[in-house]
N, C-alpha and C positions, 0 to 999 in steps of 0.2 A: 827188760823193757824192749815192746817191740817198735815200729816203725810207725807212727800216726794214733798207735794206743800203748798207755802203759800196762796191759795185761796185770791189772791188779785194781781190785775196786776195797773199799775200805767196810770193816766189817763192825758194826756199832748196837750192843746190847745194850739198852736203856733200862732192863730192869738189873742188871750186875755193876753198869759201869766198863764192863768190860771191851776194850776197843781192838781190833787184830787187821791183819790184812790176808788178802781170799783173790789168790793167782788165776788168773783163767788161760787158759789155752787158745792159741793160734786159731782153731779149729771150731770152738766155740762162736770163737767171732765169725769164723768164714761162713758158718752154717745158722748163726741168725743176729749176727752184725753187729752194732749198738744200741744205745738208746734206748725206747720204751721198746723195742723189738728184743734187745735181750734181758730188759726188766722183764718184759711178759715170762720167759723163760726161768728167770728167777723165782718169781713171785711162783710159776706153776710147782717149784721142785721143791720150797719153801712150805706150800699149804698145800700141801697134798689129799686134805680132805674141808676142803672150802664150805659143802655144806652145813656143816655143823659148826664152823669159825665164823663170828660175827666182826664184820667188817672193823668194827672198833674193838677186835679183843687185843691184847697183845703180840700173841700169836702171829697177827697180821700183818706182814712185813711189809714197810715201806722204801722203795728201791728209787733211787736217783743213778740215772747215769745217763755221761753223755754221749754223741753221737760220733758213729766213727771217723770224719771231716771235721767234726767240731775244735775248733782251735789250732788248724792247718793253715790257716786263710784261703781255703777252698772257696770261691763265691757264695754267701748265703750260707755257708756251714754255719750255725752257730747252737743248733738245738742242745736241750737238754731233755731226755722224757723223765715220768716221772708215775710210778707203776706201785698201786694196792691192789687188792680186793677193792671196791667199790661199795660205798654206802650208799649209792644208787642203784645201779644196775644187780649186784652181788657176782658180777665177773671182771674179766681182768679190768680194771681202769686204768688209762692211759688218758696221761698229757703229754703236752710238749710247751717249752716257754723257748723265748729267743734271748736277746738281751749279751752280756758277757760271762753269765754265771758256768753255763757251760764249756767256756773255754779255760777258764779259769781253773776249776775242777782239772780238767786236765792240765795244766800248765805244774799244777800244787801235786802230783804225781800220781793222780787215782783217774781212773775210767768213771769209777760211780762209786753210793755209797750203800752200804745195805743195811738196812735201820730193824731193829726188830724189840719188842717187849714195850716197857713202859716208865718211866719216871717219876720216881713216888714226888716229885717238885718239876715245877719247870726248867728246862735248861736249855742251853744252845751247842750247840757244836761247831769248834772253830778250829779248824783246818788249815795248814799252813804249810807248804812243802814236806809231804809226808808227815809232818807231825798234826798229830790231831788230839784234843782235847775237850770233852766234857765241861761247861762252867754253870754256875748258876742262872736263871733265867728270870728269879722271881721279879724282879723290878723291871724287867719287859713282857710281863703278864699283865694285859687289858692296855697295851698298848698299839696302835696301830701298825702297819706295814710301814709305812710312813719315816714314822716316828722309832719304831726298831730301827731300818735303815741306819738314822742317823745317830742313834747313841750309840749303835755297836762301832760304826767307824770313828767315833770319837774314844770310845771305850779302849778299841785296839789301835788306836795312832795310827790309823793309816787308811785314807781317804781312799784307796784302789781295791780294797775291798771289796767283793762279791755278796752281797746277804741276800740268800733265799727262806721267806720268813712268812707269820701267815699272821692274821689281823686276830681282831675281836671274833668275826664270824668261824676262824677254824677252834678257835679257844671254846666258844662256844656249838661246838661242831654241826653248824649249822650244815644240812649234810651236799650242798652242792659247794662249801666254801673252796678257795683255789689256795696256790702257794704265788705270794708276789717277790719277784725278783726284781730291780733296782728300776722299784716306784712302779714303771710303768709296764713290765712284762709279766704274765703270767703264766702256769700252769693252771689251765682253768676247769678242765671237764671232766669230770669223775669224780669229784669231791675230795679229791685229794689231801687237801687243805687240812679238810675234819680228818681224815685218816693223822694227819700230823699234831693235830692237837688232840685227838684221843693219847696219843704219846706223851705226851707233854713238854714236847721239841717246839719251843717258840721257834728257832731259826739253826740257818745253816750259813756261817760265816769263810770263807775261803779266800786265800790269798797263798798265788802260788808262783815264782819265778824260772821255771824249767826249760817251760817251750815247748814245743813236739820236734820229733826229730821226723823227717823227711826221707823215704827209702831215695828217691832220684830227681831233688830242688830243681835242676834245670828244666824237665820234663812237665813237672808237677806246674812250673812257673808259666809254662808254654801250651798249656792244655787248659789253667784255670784263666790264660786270658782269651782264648778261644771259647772257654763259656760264658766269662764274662762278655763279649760279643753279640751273642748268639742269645743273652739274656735280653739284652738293652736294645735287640734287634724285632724282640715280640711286641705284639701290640698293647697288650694289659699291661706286661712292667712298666713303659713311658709314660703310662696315664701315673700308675700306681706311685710311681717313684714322687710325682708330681704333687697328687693330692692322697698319697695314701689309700687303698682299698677302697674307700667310701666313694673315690672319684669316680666309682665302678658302678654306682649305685643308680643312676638314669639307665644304664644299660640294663640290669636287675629287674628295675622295675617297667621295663619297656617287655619282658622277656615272661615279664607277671612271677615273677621270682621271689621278690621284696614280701616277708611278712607282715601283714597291715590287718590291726585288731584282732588281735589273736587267731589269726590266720583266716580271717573270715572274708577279708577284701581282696579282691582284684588289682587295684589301685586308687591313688589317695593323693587328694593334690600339694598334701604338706612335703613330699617326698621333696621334693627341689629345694628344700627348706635344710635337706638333710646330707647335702651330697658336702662330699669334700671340698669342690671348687665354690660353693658358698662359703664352707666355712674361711677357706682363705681370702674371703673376701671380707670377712668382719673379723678378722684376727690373725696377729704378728705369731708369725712361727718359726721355731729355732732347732733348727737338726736335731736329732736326738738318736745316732740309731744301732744296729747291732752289730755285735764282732763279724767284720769281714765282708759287709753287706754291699751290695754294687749299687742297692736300688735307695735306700738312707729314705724310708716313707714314713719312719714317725717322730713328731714332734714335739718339744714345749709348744705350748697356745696361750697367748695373751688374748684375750677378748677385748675388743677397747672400747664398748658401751653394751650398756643394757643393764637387763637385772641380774645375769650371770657375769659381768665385768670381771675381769681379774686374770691372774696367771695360774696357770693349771701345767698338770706334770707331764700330759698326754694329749694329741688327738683322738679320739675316740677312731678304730677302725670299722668298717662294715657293719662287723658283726653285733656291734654295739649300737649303734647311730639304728639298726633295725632293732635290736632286743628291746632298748631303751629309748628307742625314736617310734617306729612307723607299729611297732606290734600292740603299744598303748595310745596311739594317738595323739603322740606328742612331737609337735613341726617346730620346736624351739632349739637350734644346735647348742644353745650356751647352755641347757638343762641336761641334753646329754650329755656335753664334757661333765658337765659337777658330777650329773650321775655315775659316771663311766669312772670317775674319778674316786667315788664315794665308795665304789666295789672294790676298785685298786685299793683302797687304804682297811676297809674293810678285810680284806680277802675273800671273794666273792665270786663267782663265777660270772660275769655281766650278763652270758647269756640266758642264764638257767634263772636268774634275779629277773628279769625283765620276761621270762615267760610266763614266769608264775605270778608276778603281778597283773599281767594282760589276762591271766586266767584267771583272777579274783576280780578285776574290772567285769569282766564278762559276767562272774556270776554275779555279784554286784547290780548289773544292768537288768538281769534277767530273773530278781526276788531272790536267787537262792541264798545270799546275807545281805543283813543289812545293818545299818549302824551300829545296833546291837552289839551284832557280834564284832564289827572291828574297832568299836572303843570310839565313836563318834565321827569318825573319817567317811567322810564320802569318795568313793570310790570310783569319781569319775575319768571316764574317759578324757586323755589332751590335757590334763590338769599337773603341771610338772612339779608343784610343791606336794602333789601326793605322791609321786613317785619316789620325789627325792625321800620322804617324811618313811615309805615304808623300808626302802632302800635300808636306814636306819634304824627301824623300827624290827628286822629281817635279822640282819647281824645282832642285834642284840639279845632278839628272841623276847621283845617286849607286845604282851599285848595281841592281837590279832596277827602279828609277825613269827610267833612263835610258830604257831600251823603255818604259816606260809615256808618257815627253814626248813622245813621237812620236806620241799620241793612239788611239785604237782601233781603229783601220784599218790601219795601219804597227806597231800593236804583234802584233796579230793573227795577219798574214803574219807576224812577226819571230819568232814565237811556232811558229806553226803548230800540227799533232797536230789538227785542227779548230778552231782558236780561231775564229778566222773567225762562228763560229754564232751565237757569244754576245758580238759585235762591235756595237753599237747603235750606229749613222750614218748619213746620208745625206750621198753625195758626201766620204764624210770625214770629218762635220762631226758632233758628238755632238746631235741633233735640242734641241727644247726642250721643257721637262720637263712634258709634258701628252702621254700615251696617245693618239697616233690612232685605239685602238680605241674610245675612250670618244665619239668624233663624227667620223666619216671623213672629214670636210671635212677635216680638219687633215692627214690621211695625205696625201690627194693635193695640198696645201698643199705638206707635208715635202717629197713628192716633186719637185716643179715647182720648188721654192723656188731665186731667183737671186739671194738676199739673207738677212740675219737675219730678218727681222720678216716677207716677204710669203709665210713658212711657217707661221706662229701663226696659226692662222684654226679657228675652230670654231663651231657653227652652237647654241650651247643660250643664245643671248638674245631667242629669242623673232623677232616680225618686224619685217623692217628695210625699212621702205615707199621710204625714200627710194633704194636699191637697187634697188627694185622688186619687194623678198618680200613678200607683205603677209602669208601666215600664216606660221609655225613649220614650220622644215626637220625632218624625222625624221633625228635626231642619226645613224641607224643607215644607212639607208639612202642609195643612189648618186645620186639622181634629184636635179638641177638642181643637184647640188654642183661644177661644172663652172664654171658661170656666178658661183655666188655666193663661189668663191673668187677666180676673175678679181676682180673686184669688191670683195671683201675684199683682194686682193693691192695693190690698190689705192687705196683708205684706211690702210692703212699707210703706202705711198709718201709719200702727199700728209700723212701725219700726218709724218714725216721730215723732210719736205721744208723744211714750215715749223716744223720743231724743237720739235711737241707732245707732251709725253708723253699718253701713250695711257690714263693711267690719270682724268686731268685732262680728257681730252677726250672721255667718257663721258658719253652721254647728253645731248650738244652735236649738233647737227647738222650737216654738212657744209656747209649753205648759210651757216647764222651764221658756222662757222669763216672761210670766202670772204670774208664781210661783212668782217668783221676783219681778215682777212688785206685788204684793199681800203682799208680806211681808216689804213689801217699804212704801205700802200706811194702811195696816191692812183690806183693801177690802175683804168682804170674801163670797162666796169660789173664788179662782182664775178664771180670766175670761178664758172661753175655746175658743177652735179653732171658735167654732160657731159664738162666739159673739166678736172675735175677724176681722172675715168675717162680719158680718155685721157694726161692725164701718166702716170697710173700704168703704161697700157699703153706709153707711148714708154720710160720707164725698163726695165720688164720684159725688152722688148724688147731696147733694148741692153744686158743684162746677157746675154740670152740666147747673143746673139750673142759675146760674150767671153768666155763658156763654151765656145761653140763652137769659137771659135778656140784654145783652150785644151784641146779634147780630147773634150766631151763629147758624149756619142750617147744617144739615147734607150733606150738598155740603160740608161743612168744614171739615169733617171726611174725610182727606184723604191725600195722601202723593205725593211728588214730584215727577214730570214722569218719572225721570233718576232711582228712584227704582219701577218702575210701568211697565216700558216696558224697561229698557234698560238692558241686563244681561250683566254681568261682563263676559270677553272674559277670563280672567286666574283667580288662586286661590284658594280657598279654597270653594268659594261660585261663580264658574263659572256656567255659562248659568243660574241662577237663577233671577226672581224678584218675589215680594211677590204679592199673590194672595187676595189682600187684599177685593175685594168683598165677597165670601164667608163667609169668615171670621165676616166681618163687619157684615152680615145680620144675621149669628147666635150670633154676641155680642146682637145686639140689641133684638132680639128675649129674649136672658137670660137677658136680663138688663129692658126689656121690657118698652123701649123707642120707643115713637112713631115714627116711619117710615119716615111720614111726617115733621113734627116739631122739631122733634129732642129730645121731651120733653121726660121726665123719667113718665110712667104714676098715675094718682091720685093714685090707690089703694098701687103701689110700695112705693110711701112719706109716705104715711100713716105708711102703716107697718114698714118704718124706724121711725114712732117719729117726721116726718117732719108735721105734717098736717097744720101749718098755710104757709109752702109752699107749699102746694097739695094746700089750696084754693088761696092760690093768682097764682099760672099755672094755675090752671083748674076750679077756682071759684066757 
């Protein structure tokens, strides 16, 4: 056992039963971290021939593991990722949930767990300091997240339990469904979810007493309170901490950021309707927040009138109060909580649930179905007992909901008559809820993206010296957003890697972060900016590559027409769409991916450390 990781992730065949443990090295870590950074790496050495493996075969390994901070009490460490193949995309899928499930896992003496085969029954998996065991699951089959939660803690007598678990939607592998971890966190994007109930692993239960040992406590205690500092000192976490993400949400939509009617609007005057400082004005809220967190942003919500009245397990964050607010045309925050809520218990992706119903409203609006085909529902815009009713109708795969679980790419085609137009994805994958047209960094982000997070990339914080911008990117413009997404692609990785939420580690600097990550593990000297960049680029990289072997071609690099040619008439980001060819041919130029193929080239693997993937690409 080493210093901040126990160098051992738990090894779990669901079609033998058979359970072992799988050592890793020092080295491993050093050279691609934790988390869904070294899931990625798993998963790649795992399926080594991805195109001919369907995301639900057995075959398809499902990897939990947590982050290398996770459960140190590093500020904001708390992540877990969470790494298939992808029933979306068919490349690597990564999540990340927050919550204690990740510290936990580590606490009970494992880094991660490696899931692979299938379950001729449902079961769960329950993990307990080292000791791990298979149980039956049948009686928490067509049970909710919710509702698993709470029998398995009654089940195993002990209320500090950790249960990551998936709904009706992963049972029924509705394919954007998520993994919910205690009620209100999740694994949400890549479908993860379905990949767990193709398995027929309702849950993952853990409870573990250990701790992390700490290579230099004094140092480690002296460095994470100068992050903590230096967090609480930026401008976004004091809103954030305040009202949660959403509080963020005037600024979004001032910026023309906020997606409104399936990405068709500029801005929308229900938005104020949607912001977190409204919601705390119509509802009592009660801490609720993650292992080690400084910034404590999400909460129980009581609503104390209306027609959503009542206590709810979550505030809805951002991403939600847009998916399920402004992108359907819905200014009611009490229908977003139920809705946001509905996904939680479901297990649901919120945001991929709320694209694809904005893109059924649309086609809806525009004759491409009509009552017919959705079983009597009218399909209107703003209307929140349709949203909630599909919401339901989604997870369960009833009805006109069935096409819709297939996500908005497969519903599309399923659809046809032109659905297709008004289909919002990349690679499959319903993007995340922030307008490329509002800072086209993020477009050609969407585009390239081999992951969740090293697509969120947007250029309106001003300059970021230790990158090497020293002024302000023009939000609008193609010039140097090549580089500074590589590079943002890459502080995300390394933010994964060692299990920091990104909202916690704001206005921290990547060298502090290193410090701490160094006095956590006894690594020495502290990794620098440089080689902090280059993790990002060796992950990138092999993700790319099992993409590739998975089908995709630089035809695939690319983003929906509606932000390609169609400019937003009002807003913040009027008459704009992203210029994403320029853009693209100098990513690839720096990333020095072939043109043709798409491939990342031999000598580039090399110098990351990849070379037995430089000879199996390029032989």
């Amino acid at each position: 056992m080493g210093y901040a990781v126990n160098e051992v992730f738990l090894r779990v065949d669901l079609s033998t039963g058979k359970i072992a443990k799988q050592k890793f090295s020092q080295e491993i870590y050093k050279k691609f971290l934790g988390g869904s950074t070294l899931g990625s790496k798993i998963v790649y050495d795992l399926l080594p021939n991805p195109g001919s493996v369907d995301a639900y075969d057995p075959a398809n390994p499902l990897v939990f593991a947590a982050g290398l901070l996770t459960g140190t009490g590093a500020p904001g460490c708390c992540l877990y990722g969470v790494n298939a193949k992808s029933p979306l995309t068919g490349g690597i899928g990564e999540s990340e949930s927050g919550g204690h499930f990740g510290a936990e896992l580590k606490f009970s003496g494992y880094d991660g767990i490696i899931i692979t085969g299938r379950a001729e029954k449902p079961v769960y998996l329950y993990v307990h300091d080292e000791e791990a065991e298979l149980r039956d699951a049948s009686h928490l089959w067509g049970k909710d997240a919710h509702e698993t939660e709470e029998i398995l803690k009654k089940e195993l007598g002990d209320p500090q339990i950790r249960v990551a678990c998936i709904g009706q939607a992963g049972e029924n592998l509705v394919r954007f469904a998520c993994i919910t971890n205690e009620k209100i966190h999740v694994a949400g994007k890549g479908g993860m979810g379905a990949v767990m109930g193709s398995k027929k692993l309702k849950a993952i239960a853990v409870r573990g007493t250990k701790g992390v040992k700490i290579a230099n406590p004094q140092e480690f205690e002296t460095l994470c309170e100068k992050w903590r500092i230096m967090n609480m000192a930026a401008p976004s976490p004091r809103t954030i901490s305040e009202y949660g993400t959403a509080g963020e949400i005037e600024l979004f939509d001032f910026l023309g950021d906020m997606p409104i009617k399936n990405w068709a609007l500029g801005t929308w005057e229900g938005i104020e309707k949607l912001t977190g400082q409204y919601l705390a004005s119509i509802a009592d809220r009660i801490p609720d927040t993650c292992f080690g967190c400084t910034l404590k942003h999400r909460y129980h919500v009581v609503i104390r009138e209306g027609p959503y009245k009542g206590e709810y397990q979550g505030n809805p964050e951002y991403e939600l109060c847009a998916s399920l607010g402004s992108l359907c045309l819905i200014d009611d925050i009490g229908a977003v909580v139920k809705a946001a809520e509905l996904c939680d218990k479901y297990g649901m992706d919120g945001i991929a649930c709320g694209n694809v119903i904005a893109f059924a409203m649309e086609c809806y609006e525009k004759g491409i179905i009509t009552k017919e085909d959705t079983g009597g529902i009218e399909l209107k815009w703003g209307d929140p007992e349709v949203l909630l009713s599909m919401i339901e109708k989604i997870a369960k795969r009833e009805g006109f909901g069935n096409i819709l679980a297939e996500d908005v790419k497969i519903a599309a085609e399923k659809i046809g008559k032109g659905a297709a137009e008004f289909a919002i994805h990349v690679k499959g994958m319903a993007p995340q809820m922030h307008d490329p047209r509002s800072g086209v960094s993020r477009g050609l982000g969407d585009a390239v993206a081999t992951g969740m997070d090293d697509g969120n990339i947007s250029e309106w914080g001003g300059p970021d010296p230790e990158l090497g911008f020293m002024k302000p990117l023009d939000r609008f413009s193609p010039i140097s957003k090549a580089e500074y997404v590589i590079k943002r692609q890459a502080r995300w990785i390394w933010l994964d890697g060692i299990g920091a939420c990104n909202f916690a580690a704001m206005g921290v600097p990547l060298r502090l972060q290193a410090q701490v990550l160094s006095a956590a593990t006894g690594w020495q000297p502290p990794m620098s900016v440089e080689d902090i960049l280059k993790i990002g680029d060796r992950v990138t990289n092999l993700r790319r590559c099992f993409g590739i072997k998975s089908g995709w071609t630089p035809a695939d690099d690319t983003l929906p027409k509606r932000f390609l040619e169609e400019p937003k008439t009002n807003g913040g980001a009027k008459g704009i769409t992203v210029p994403l060819k320029p853009m693209l041919e100098e990513y690839y130029k720096l990333r020095k991916w072939d043109p043709v193929t798409g491939k990342p080239l031999k000598e580039v693997l090399e110098e990351l450390g990849l070379e037995d993937i430089a000879r199996e690409m390029w032989g």
